[in-house]
MIVO-133035 format. One line per field, with one value per residue (C-alpha): residue number from 1; residue in one letter; y, z, x. Coordinates in nm, 4 decimals. Example, Ala and Ser with C-alpha at 12.3 -4.5 7.8 and 13.67 -1.06 7.14 Angstrom:
num	[1	2]
residu	[A	S]
y	[-0.4500	-0.1060]
z	[0.7800	0.7140]
x	[1.2300	1.3670]
This chain:
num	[1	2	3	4	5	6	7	8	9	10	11	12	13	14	15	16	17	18	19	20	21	22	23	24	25	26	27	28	29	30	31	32	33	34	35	36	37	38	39	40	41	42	43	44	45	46	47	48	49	50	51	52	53	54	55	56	57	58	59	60	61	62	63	64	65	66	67	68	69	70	71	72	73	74	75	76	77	78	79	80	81	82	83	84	85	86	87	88	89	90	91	92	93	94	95	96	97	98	99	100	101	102	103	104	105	106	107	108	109	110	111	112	113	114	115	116	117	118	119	120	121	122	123	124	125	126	127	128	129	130	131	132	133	134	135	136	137	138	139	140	141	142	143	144	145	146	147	148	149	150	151	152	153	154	155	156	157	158	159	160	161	162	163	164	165	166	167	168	169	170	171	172	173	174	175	176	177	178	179	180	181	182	183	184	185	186	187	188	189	190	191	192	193	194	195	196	197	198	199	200	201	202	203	204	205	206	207	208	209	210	211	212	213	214	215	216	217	218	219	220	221	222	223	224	225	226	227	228	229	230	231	232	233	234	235	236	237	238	239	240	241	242	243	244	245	246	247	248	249	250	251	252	253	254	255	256	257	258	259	260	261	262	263	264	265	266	267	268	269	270	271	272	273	274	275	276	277	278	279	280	281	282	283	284	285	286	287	288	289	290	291	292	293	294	295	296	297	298	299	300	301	302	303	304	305	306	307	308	309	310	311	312	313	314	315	316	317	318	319	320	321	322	323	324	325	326	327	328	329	330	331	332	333	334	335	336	337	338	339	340	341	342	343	344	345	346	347	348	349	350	351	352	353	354	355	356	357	358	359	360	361	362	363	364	365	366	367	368	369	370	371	372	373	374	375	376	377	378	379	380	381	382	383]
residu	[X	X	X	X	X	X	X	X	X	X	X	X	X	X	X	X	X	X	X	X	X	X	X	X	X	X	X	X	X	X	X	X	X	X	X	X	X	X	X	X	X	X	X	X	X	X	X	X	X	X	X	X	X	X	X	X	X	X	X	X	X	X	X	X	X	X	X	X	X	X	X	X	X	X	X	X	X	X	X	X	X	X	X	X	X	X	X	X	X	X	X	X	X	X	X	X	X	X	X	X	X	X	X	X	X	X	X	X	X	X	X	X	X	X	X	X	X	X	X	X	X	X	X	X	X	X	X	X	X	X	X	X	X	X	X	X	X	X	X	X	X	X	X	X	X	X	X	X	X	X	X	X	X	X	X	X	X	X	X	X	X	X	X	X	X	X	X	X	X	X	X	X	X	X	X	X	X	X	X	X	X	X	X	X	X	X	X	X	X	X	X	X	X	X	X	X	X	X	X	X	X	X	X	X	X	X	X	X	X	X	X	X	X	X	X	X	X	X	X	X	X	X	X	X	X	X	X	X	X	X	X	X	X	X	X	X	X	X	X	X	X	X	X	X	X	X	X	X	X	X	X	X	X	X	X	X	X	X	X	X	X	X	X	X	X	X	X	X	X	X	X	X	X	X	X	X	X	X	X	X	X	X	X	X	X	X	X	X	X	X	X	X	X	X	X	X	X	X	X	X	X	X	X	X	X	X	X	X	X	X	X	X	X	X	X	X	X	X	X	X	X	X	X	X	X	X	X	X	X	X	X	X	X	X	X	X	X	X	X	X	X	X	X	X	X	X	X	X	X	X	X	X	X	X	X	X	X	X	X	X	X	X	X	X	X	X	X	X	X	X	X	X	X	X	X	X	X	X	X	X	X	X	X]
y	[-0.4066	-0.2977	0.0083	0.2592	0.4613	0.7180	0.9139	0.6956	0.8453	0.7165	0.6138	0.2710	0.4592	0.2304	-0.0821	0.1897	0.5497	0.7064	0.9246	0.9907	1.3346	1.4535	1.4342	1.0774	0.9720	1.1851	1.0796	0.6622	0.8006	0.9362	0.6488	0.3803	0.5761	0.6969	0.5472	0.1925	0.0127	-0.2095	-0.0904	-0.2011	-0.4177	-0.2238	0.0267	0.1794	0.5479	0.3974	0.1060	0.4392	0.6563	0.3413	0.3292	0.7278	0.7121	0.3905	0.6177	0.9163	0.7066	0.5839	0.9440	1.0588	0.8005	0.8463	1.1843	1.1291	0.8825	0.9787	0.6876	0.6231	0.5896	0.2224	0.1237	0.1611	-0.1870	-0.1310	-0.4018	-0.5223	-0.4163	-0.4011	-0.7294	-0.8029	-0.5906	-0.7561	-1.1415	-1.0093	-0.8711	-1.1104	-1.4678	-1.2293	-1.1983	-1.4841	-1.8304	-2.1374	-2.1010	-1.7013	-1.5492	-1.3064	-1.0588	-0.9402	-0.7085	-0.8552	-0.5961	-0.7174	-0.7588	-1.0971	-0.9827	-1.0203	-1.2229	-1.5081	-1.5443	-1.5170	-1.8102	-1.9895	-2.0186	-2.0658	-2.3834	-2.5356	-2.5164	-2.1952	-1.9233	-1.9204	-1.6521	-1.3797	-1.1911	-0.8704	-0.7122	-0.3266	-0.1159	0.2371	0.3441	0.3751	0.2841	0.0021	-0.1525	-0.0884	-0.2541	-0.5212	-0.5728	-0.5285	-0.8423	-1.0338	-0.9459	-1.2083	-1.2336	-1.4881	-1.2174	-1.1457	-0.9190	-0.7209	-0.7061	-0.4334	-0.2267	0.1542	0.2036	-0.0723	-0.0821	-0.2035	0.0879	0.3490	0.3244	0.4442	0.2309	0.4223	0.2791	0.5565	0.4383	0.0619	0.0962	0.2835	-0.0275	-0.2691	-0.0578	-0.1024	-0.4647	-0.5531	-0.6692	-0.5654	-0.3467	-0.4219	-0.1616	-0.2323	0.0959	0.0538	0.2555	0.5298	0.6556	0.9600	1.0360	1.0331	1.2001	0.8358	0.8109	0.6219	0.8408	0.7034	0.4114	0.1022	-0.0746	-0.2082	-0.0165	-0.1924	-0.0184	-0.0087	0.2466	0.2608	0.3772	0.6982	0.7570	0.8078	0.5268	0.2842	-0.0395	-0.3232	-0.0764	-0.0970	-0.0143	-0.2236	0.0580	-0.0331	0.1363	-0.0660	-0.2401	-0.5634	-0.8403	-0.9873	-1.3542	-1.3353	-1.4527	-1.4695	-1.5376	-1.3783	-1.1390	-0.8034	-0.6431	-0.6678	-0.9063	-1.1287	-1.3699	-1.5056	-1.7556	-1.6216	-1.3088	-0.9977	-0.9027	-0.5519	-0.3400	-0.2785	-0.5797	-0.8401	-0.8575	-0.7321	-0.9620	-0.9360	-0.6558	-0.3947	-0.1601	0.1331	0.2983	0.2558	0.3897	0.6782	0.6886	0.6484	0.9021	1.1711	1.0592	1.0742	1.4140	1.5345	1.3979	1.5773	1.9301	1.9096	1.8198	1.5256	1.7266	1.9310	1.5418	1.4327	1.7233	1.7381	1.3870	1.3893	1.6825	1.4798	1.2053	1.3941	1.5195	1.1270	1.0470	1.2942	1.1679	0.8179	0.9049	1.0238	0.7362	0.4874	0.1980	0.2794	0.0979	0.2474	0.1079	0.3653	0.3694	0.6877	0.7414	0.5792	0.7938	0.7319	0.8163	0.9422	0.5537	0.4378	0.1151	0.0729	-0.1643	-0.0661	-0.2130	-0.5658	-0.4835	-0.7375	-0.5121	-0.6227	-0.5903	-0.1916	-0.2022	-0.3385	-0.0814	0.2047	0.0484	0.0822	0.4483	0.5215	0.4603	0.2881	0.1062	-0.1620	-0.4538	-0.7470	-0.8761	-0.6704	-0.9139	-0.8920	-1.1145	-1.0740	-0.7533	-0.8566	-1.1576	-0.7767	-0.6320	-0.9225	-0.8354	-1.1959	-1.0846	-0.7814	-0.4108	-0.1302	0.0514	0.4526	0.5793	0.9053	1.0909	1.4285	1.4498	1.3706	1.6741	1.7355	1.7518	1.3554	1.3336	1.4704	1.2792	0.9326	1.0169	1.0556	0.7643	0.5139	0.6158	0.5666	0.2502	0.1201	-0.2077	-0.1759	-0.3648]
z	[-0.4722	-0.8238	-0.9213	-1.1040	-1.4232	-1.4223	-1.2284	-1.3035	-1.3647	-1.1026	-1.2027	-0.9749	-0.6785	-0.6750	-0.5507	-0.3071	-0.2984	-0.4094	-0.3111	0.0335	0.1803	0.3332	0.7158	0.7041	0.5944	0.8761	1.1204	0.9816	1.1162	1.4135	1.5652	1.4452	1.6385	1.9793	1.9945	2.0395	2.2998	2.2727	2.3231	2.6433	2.7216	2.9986	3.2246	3.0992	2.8837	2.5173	2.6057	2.6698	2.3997	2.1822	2.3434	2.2737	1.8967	1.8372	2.0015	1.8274	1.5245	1.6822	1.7613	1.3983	1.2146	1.5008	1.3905	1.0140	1.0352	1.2805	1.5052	1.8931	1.9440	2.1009	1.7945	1.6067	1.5158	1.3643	1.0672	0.8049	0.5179	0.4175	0.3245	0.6762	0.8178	0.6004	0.6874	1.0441	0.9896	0.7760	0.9623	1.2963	1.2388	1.0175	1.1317	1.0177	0.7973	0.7782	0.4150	0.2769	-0.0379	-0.1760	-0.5267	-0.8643	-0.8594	-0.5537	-0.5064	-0.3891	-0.0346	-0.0196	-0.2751	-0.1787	0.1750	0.1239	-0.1505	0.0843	0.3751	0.0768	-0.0285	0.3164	0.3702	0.6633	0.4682	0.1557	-0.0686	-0.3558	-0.6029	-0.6351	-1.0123	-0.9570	-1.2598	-1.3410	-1.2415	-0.8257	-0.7836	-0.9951	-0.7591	-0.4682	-0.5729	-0.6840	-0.3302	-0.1792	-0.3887	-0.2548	0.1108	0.2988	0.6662	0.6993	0.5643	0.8307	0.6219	0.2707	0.2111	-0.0438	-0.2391	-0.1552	-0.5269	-0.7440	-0.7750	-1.1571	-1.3219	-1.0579	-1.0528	-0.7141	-0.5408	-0.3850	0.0017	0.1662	0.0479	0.0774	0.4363	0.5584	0.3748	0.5704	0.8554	0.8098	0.7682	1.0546	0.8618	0.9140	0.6159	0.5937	0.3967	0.1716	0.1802	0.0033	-0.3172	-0.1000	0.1972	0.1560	-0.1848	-0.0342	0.2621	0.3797	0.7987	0.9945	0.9598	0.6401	0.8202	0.7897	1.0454	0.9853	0.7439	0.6383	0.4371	0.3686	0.5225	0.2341	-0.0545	-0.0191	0.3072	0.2419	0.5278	0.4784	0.3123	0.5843	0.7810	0.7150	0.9639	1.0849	1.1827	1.4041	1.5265	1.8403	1.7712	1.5898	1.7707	1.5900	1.6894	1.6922	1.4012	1.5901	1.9775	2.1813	2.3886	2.4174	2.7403	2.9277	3.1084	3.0487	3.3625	3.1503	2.8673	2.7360	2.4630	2.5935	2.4634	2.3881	2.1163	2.0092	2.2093	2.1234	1.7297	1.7535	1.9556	1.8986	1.8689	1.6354	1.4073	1.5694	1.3187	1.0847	1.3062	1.2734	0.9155	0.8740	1.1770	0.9592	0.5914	0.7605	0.9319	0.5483	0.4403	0.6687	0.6440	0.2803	0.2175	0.0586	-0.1575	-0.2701	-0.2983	-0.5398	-0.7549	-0.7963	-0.9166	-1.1416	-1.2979	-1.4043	-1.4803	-1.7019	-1.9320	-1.9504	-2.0236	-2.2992	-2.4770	-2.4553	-2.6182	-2.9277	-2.9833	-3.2232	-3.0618	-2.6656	-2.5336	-2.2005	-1.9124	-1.8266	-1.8690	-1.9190	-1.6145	-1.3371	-1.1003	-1.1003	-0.8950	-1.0461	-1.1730	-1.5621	-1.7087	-2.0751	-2.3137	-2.6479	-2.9709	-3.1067	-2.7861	-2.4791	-2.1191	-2.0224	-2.3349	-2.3151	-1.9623	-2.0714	-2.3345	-2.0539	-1.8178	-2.0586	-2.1114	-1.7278	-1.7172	-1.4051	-1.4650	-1.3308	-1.6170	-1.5508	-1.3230	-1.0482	-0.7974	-0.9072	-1.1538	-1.0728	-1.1901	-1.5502	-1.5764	-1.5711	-1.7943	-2.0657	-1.9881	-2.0075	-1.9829	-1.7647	-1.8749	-1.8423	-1.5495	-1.4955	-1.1143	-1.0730	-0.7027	-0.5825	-0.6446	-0.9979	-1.3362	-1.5986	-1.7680	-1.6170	-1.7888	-2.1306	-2.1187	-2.0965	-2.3700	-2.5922	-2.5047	-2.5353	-2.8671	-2.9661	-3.1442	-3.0926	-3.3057	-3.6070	-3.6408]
x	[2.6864	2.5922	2.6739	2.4732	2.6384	2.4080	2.1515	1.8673	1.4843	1.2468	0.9127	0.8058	0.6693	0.4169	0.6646	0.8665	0.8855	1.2080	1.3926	1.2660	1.2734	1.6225	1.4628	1.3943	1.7621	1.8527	1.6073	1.6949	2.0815	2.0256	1.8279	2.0845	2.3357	2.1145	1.8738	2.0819	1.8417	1.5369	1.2381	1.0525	1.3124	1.5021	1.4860	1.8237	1.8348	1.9107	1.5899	1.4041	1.4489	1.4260	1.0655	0.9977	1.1394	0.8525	0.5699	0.6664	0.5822	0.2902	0.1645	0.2359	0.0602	-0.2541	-0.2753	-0.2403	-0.5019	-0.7398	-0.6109	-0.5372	-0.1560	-0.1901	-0.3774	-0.1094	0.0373	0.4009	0.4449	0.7240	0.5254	0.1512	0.1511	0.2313	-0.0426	-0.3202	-0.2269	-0.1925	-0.5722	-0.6930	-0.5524	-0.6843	-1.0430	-1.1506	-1.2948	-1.4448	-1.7898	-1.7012	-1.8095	-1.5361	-1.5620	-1.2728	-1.2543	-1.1100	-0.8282	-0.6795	-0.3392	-0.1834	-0.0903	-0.5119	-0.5743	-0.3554	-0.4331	-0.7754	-0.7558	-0.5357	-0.8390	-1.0964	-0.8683	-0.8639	-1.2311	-1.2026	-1.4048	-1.6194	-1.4957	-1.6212	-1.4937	-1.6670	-1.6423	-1.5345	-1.6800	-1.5923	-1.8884	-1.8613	-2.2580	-2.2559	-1.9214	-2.1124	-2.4320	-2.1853	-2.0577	-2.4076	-2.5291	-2.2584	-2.3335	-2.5014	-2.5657	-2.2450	-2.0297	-1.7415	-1.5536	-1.5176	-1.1535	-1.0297	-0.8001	-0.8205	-0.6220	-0.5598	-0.1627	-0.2200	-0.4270	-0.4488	-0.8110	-0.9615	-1.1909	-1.5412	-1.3947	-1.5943	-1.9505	-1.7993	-1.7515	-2.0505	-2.2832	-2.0141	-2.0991	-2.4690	-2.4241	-2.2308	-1.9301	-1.5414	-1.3715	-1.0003	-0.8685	-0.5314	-0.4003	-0.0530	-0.1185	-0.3940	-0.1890	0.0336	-0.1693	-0.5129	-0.6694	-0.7184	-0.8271	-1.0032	-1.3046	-1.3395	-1.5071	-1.3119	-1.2442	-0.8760	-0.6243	-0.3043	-0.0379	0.3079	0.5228	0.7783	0.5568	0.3310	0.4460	0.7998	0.9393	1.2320	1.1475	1.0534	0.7843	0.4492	0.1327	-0.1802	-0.3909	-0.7289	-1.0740	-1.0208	-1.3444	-1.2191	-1.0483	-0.7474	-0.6074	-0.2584	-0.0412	0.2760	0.3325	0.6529	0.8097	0.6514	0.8107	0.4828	0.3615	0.6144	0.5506	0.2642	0.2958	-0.0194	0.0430	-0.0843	-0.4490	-0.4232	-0.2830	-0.0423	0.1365	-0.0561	0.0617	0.4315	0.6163	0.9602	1.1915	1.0583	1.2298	1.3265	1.5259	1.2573	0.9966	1.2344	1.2209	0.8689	0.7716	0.9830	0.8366	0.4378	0.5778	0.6468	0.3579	0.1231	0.2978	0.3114	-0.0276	-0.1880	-0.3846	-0.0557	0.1216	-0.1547	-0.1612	0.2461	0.2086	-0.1019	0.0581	0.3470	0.0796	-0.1521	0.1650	0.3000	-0.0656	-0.0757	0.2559	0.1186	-0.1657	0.0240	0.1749	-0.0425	0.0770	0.0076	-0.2306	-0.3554	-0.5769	-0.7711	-1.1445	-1.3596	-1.5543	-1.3213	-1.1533	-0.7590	-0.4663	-0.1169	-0.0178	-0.0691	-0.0426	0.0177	0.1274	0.3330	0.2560	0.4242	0.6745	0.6102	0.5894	0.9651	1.1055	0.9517	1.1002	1.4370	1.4682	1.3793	1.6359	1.8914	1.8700	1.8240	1.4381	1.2556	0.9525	0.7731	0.6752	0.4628	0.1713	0.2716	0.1690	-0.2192	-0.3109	-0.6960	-0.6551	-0.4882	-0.7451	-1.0176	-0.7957	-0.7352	-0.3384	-0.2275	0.1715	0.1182	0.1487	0.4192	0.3482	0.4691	0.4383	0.5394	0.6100	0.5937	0.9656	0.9395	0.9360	0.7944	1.1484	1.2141	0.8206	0.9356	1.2982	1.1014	0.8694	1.1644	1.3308	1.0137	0.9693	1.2988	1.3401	0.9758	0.9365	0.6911	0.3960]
């Protein structure tokens, strides 16, 4: 295992959230040592309270999210949740819009259908302007359209997508919303009230989990096909898969002490606030922003009239995005440098070899803010 030298500076929230609060290391501990059992897989004490620590979770994220507990589908990651949603609902001749900021966990199973002839597919332009991305997607709808598939925030830029007036004209149209909520939960007061009908997202980033949870979060309306086909602990004299939630799309043995982890990072999330979790960040955000901007050679992806959440991408100068990275790493930096797994989103921004991108957390200070500002100037190649 590599070791560290130093105390590094955190800023790549946006890939996974660190650190996590003190109550979900504790709550990761205790279920690896009690709660031992499998979860509807025995009528014995440890199968039990493995069973109780996976519905607490379930109850948490129902009330975060405005959800039913047994439409809460427990997933590895969001990218999970979205090809369990998107391979689901989607058949042959179906229309599907998806934004041009999208990340690939939408973008490439969504290409991947389009390829084999299963759905014809659109790329809907999102401006900075919110009316002019929902007359956008409007001019794309047609009466084949199954679903609208997008970003809440883009993971690139930061920019926040208009997802409540999206899904009320899905709503109006008869299509499904899926909802990628990976950059939007924890930071946004994101539910289901919101109106989509499906919202994926990763358990490890804004909402403070262990890496390998994520959540598949449904209205109950929608039908999914499932991806995967196994044991569930009910009805298991049947060879068929069960047809109801959340059995139908976890077969297998889920992750209990993860559950754990993720029921105590939503916990913190929901008595700390949102609203407090986005301001501690954009704080830290606005004073990065304003270093940037006194540097001549910062380029930053942000347009005037877009709304954004606490992420920024920039590029510096002659200096490619990993060698700025490298440079950071060295002095005990963490940034994220490249295409960040949405090159739709670079081919919008012209940002052929990716950009430099800073995500704060709620954890993060304005010291750790001023420290990195020092240390990316240092050095910078000329022109």
């Amino acid at each position: 295992m590599r070791q560290v030298a130093h105390t590094p500076v955190y800023f790549d929230n946006a890939a996974t959230s660190f650190p996590k609060p003190e109550a979900v290391y504790a709550a990761v501990g205790r279920a690896m040592r009690e709660a031992g059992g499998n979860p509807g897989r025995g009528g014995h004490p440890l199968s039990a309270l493995a069973g109780e620590t996976v519905y607490h979770m379930r109850e948490a994220a129902a009330e975060l999210f405005a959800a039913e507990p047994e439409h809460i589908v427990m997933t590895l990651n969001c990218t999970h949740a979205l090809n369990l949603a998107i391979y689901g609902l989607l058949r042959q001749g179906d229309h599907v819009i998806i934004s041009n900021l999208e990340h690939n966990s939408v973008a490439r199973p969504a290409a991947a259908l389009a390829d084999a002839g299963v759905i014809r597919l659109s790329v809907a332009r999102v401006y900075p302007d919110d009316d002019k991305t929902v007359a956008e997607l409007r001019r794309l709808l047609t009466p084949r359209t199954r679903a609208v598939i997008c970003t809440l925030v883009s993971n690139v830029t930061g920019q926040i997508l208009p997802y409540r007036q999206l899904a009320a004209l899905c709503r109006a149209n008869g299509t499904v919303m899926i909802a990628d909520g990976a950059q939007g939960c924890g930071i946004l007061p994101v539910t289901l009230r919101d109106g989509m009908h499906l919202l994926c997202t990763a358990g490890h980033k804004g909402l403070y989990g262990p890496t390998g949870t994520g959540l598949l979060i449904s209205d109950g309306t929608v039908p999914l096909k499932p991806l995967m086909q196994g044991g569930t602990g009910s009805r298991s004299a049947s060879l068929e898969q069960p047809d109801f939630l959340p059995d139908a799309l976890e077969p297998g043995t889920v992750n209990v002490s993860g559950a754990a982890g993720l029921e105590a990072g939503m916990r913190h999330v929901m008595q700390t606030g949102t609203e407090r979790i986005f301001a501690a960040e954009s704080a830290v955000c606005e004073r990065l922003l304003a270093g940037l901007r006194r540097l001549p050679d910062a380029v930053i992806f942000r347009t005037e009239g877009a709304r954004y959440a606490p992420v920024i991408s920039f590029t510096l100068g002659r200096e490619s995005p990993d060698e700025t990275a490298a440079r950071l790493a060295e002095q005990g930096f963490c940034v994220r440098a490249g295409l960040h797994c949405a090159p739709l989103a670079h081919r919008a921004l012209g940002t052929a070899h990716g950009t430099v991108r800073i995500s704060p957390s709620a954890f993060n200070t304005a010291q750790e803010a001023d420290a990195f500002l020092k240390a990316l100037r240092r050095d910078v190649p000329a022109k």
